[in-house]
C-alpha positions in Angstrom: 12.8 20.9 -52.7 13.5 22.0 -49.1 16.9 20.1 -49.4 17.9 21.4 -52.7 17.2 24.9 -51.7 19.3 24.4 -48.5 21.9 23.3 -50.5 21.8 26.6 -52.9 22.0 28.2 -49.8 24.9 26.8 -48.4 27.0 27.1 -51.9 25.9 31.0 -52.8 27.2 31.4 -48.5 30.6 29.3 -49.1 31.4 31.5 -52.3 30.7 34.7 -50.4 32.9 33.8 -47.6 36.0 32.0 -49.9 35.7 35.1 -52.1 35.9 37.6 -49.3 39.0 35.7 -47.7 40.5 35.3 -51.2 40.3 39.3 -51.5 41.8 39.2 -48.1 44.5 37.3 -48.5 45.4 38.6 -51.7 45.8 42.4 -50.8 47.8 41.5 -47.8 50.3 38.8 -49.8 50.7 41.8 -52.5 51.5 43.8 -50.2 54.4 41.6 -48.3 56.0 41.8 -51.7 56.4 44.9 -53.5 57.7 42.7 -56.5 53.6 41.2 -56.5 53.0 44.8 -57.2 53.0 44.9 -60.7 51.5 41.2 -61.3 48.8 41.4 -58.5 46.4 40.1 -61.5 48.1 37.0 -60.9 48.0 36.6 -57.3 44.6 37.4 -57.3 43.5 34.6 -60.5 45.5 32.1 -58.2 43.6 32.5 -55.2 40.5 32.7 -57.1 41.9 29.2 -58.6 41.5 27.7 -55.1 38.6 29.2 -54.2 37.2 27.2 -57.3 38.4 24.5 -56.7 37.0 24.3 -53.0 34.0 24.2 -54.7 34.6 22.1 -58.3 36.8 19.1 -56.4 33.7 18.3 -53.6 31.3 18.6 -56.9 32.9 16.2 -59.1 33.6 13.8 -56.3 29.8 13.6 -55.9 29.4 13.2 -59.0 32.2 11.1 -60.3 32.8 7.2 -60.3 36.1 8.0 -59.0 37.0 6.3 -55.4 39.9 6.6 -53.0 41.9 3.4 -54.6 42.8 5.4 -57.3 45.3 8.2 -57.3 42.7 11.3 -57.9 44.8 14.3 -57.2 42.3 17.3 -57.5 41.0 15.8 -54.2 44.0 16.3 -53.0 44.8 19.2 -54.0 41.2 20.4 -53.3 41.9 19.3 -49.4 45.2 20.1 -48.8 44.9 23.8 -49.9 41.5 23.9 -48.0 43.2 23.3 -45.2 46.3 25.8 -45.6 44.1 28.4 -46.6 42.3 28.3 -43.9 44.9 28.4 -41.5 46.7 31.2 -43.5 43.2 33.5 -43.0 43.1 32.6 -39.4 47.1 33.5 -38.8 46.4 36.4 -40.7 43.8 38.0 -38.3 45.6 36.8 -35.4 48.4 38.8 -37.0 46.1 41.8 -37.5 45.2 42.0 -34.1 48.3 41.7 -32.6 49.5 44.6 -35.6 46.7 47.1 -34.1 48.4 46.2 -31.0 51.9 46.8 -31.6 51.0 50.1 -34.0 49.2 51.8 -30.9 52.6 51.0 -29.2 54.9 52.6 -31.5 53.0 55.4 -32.1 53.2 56.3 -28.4 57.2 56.4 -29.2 56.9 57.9 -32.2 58.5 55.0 -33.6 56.0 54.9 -36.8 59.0 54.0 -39.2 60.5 51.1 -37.3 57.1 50.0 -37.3 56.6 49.4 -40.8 59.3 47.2 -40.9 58.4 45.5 -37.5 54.7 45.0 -39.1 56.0 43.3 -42.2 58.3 40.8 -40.4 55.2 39.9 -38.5 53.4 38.7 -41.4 56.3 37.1 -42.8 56.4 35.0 -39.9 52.7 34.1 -39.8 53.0 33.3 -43.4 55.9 30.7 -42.6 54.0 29.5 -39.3 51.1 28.6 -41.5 52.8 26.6 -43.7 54.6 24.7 -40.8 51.2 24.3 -39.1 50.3 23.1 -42.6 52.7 20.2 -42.8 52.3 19.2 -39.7 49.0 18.6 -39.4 48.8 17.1 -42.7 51.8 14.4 -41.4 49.7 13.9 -38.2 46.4 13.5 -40.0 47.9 10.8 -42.6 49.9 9.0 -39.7 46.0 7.5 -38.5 44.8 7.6 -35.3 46.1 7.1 -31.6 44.4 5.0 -28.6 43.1 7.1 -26.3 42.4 4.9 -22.8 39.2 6.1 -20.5 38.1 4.9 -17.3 34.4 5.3 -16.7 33.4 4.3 -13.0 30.2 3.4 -12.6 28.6 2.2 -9.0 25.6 0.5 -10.4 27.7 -1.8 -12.9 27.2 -5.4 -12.9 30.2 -6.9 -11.4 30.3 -9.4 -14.2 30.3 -6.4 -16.3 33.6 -5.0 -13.7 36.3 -4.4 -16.3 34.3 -4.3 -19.4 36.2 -2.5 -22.5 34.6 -1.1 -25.1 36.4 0.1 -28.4 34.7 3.4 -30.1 35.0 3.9 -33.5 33.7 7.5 -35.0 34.0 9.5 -38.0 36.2 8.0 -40.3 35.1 9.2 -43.3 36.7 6.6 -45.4 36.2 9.1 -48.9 38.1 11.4 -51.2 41.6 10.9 -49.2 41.1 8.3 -46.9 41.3 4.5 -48.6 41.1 0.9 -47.3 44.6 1.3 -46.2 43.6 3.3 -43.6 40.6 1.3 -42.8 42.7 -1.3 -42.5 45.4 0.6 -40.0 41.7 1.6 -37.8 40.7 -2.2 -37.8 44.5 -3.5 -36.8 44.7 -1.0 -34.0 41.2 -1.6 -32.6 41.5 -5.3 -32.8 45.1 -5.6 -31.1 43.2 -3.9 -27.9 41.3 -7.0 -27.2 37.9 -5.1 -26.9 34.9 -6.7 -25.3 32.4 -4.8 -27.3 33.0 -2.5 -30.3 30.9 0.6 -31.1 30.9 2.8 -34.5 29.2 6.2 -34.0 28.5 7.3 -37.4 29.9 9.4 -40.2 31.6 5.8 -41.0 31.8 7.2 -45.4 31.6 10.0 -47.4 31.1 9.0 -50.7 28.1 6.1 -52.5 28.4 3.1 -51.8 29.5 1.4 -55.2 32.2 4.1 -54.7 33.4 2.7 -51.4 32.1 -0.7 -51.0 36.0 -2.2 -51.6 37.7 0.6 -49.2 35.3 -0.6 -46.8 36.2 -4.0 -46.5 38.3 -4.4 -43.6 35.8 -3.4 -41.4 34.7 -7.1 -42.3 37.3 -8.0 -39.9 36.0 -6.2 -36.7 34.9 -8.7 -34.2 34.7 -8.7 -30.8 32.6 -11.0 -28.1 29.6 -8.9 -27.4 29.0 -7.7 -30.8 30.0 -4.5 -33.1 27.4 -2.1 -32.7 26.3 1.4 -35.2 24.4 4.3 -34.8 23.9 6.6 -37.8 25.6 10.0 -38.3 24.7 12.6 -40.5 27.0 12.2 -43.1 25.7 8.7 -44.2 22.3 10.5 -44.5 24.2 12.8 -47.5 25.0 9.7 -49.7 21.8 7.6 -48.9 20.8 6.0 -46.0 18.6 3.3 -46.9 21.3 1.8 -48.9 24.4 2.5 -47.0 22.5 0.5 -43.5 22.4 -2.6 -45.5 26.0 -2.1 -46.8 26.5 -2.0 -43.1 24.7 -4.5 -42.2 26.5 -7.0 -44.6 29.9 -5.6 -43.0 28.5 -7.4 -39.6 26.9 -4.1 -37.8 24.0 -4.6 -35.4 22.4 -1.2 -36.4 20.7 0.4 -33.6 18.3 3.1 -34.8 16.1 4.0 -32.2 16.9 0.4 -30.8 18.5 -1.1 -27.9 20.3 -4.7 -27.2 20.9 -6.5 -24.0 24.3 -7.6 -23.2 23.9 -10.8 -20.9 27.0 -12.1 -19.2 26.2 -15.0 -16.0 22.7 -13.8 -14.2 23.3 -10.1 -15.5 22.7 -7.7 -18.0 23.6 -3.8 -19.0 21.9 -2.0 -22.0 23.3 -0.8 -25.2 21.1 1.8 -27.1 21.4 3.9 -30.6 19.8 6.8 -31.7 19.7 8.0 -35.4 21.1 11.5 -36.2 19.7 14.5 -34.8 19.4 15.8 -38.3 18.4 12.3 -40.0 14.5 12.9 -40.4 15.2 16.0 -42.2 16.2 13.6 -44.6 14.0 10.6 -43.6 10.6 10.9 -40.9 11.3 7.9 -40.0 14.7 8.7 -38.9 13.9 11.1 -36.1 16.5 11.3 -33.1 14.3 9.2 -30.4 15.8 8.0 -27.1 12.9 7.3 -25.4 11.8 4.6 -28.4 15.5 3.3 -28.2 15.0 2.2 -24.4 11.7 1.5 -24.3 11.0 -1.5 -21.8 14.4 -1.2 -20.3 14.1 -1.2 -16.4 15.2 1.7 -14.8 17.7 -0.4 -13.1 19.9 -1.4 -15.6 22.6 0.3 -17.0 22.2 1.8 -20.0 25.1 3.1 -22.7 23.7 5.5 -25.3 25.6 5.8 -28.8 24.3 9.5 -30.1 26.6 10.5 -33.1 25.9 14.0 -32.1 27.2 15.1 -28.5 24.1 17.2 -28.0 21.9 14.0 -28.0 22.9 14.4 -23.9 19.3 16.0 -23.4 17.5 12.9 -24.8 20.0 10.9 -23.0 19.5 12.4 -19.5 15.5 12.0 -19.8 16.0 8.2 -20.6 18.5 7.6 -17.4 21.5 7.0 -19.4 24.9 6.3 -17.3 27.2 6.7 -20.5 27.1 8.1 -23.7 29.5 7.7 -26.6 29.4 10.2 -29.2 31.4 11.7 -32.4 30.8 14.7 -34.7 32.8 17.3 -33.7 36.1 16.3 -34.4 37.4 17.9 -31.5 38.0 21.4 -34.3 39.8 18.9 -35.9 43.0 21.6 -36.2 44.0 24.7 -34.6 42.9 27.4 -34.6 39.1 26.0 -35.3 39.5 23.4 -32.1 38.8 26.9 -30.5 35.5 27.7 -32.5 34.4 24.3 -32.0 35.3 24.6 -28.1 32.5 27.7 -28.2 30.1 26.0 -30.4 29.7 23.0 -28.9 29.3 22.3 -25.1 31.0 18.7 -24.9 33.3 19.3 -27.8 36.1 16.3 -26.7 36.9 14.4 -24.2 35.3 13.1 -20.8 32.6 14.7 -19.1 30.2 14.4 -16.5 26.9 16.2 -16.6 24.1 15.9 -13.3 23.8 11.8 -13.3 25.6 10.4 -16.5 28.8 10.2 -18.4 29.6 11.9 -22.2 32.4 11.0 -24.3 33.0 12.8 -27.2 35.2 11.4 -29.6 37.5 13.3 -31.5 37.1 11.2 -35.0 39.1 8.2 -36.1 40.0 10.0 -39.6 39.3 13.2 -41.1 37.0 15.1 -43.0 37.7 17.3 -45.9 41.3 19.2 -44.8 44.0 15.9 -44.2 44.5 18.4 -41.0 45.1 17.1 -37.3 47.5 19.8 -36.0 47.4 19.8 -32.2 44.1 17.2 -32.5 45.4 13.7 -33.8 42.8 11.3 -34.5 41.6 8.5 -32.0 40.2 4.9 -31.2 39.0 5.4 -27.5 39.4 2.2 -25.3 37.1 2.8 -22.5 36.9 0.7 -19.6 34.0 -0.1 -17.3 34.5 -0.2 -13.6 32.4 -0.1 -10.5 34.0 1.9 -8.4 32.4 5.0 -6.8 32.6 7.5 -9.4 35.8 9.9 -9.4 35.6 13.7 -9.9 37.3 14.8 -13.7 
């Protein structure tokens, strides 16, 4: 009931906040054209057409048998104009701004005609800087994900463990635009690194799994020598976890949740540990985040690597003595402009950090979600490589 009211909640706040941009956007497109004028009416049913459909493609992919390996183009569409739109609202306030700016200026001249003009040509332009945005991220998010190579000293490494390189996988979201061919671009690429160890850090689908089980099969393929390891994010809670942990586990997972493994190599060993979502035991008790359970009869000794899905796991993380910790979620923003929202939201947002006595990576995702949108943020596989060298300042 709790979820189902949530959900309500969410919808009746999405449709407030489309329709309000949606009015937006249409009084300030009308009045870029005076020929839109007279036919506003039909500005204003089109962007009230892809407000709908924000809302109708996400619903009938839930609810439709419908997969990625067949051509579906309301998802599509649905995406794609998700993603312009909301770069067209953002221009468009940036553009406001900057108007208020510039209108203070020409008043002091007494320049309020020239203005006008001046004013128009700068929405013009945003409108035209959107769209370029638009395609470029869209080419960039399509094109699949980049390596991104880390070095992560750390003193108290094993020196059989000198040089170890681990492969992170996060946030695919093989669903309503991204297919097995993609899966199978992610797999190629991680494999032709070589990696000693691979790691999946949740939000692996979006979608059921008799919806997805054949897009998912390349990930058959990952192999590496010390295992391929998964930690649950919250998007796998959305489509039913229960299920989708032994779809995993019959893709070749070890699925840490709440667990750790040993990785033994000559006379010594490091620690790899998983939590489950921070949000999973809203949708399961059994599910709840736990660090302290995950490590449990580890010696304070060893090193320990932490995969958290969310970033914010880091306070669980410190308490248990964790030296790295590999996590997903955010996207990085995903696209400009919201890279800077997520930047305020979220203290390790992308990217290495060091915080008092341990390590946080924060991957930017492997794919996508919703928007096919990477402008300025492509989408990664991180290589990271394990040294014990005294650690370097970042």
């Amino acid at each position: 009931m709790a979820q189902k009211t949530s959900f309500i909640l969410f919808v009746s706040i999405m449709i407030l906040i489309l329709s309000t941009g949606c009015y937006y956007l249409g009084r300030r497109i009308i009045w870029l054209s005076p020929f839109l004028e007279s036919k506003k009416i039909y500005v204003y049913v089109t962007l009230i057409l892809f407000v709908g459909l924000q809302i109708l493609g996400p619903m009938l992919y839930r609810i439709s048998p419908i997969h990625t390996g067949q051509p579906f183009i309301l998802q599509w569409l649905t995406y794609v104009s998700m993603g312009f739109l909301a770069s067209l609202f953002f221009y468009f306030l940036s553009a406001e701004l900057l108007s208020f700016i510039l209108q203070k200026i020409f008043s002091y001249f007494n320049s309020t005609a020239d203005f006008q003009v001046t004013e128009r040509r700068l929405f013009l332009g945003t409108g035209l800087l959107s769209l370029f945005s638009a395609a470029v991220g869209t080419r960039t998010a399509l094109a699949g994900p980049v390596v991104e190579s880390v070095d992560i000293s750390l003193p108290t490494l094993p020196k059989e463990f000198d040089g170890l390189k681990i492969c992170q996988i996060s946030d695919l979201h093989v669903g309503p635009t991204i297919d097995r061919n993609y899966a199978q671009k992610v797999v190629d690429l991680t494999l032709a690194q070589n990696p000693d160890l691979i790691v999946l850090t949740g939000d692996i689908i979006d979608g059921y799994p008799e919806v997805l089980r054949s897009q998912l099969e390349p990930l058959k393929n990952l192999r590496a020598p010390h295992g391929v390891f998964y930690c649950t994010g919250n998007h796998e809670y959305y489509w039913g976890i229960d299920i989708w942990l032994k779809e995993f586990q019959a893709l070749g997972f070890t699925i840490l949740n709440n667990e750790h493994h040993l990785l033994n190599k000559g006379a010594s060993q490091i620690c790899i540990g998983g939590i489950t979502d921070l949000k999973g035991h809203q949708f399961s008790p059994a599910h709840q985040s736990d660090a302290k359970k995950a490590f449990e009869g580890v010696s304070a000794e060893t090193v320990k690597i932490l995969l958290a899905h969310q970033p914010a796991s880091y306070t669980q993380a410190l308490e248990c003595g964790v030296h790295l910790q590999l996590s997903g979620h955010t996207h990085g923003g995903q696209f400009f402009p919201w890279s800077l929202l997520v930047a305020a939201a979220q203290r390790f947002y992308k990217g290495l950090y060091f915080h008092e006595t341990m390590w946080i990576y924060t991957n930017r995702g492997t794919g996508y979600w919703g928007p096919p949108q990477r402008f300025t943020v492509p989408s990664e596989i991180t290589v990271l490589r394990l040294n014990s060298r005294p650690r370097q300042k970042i």
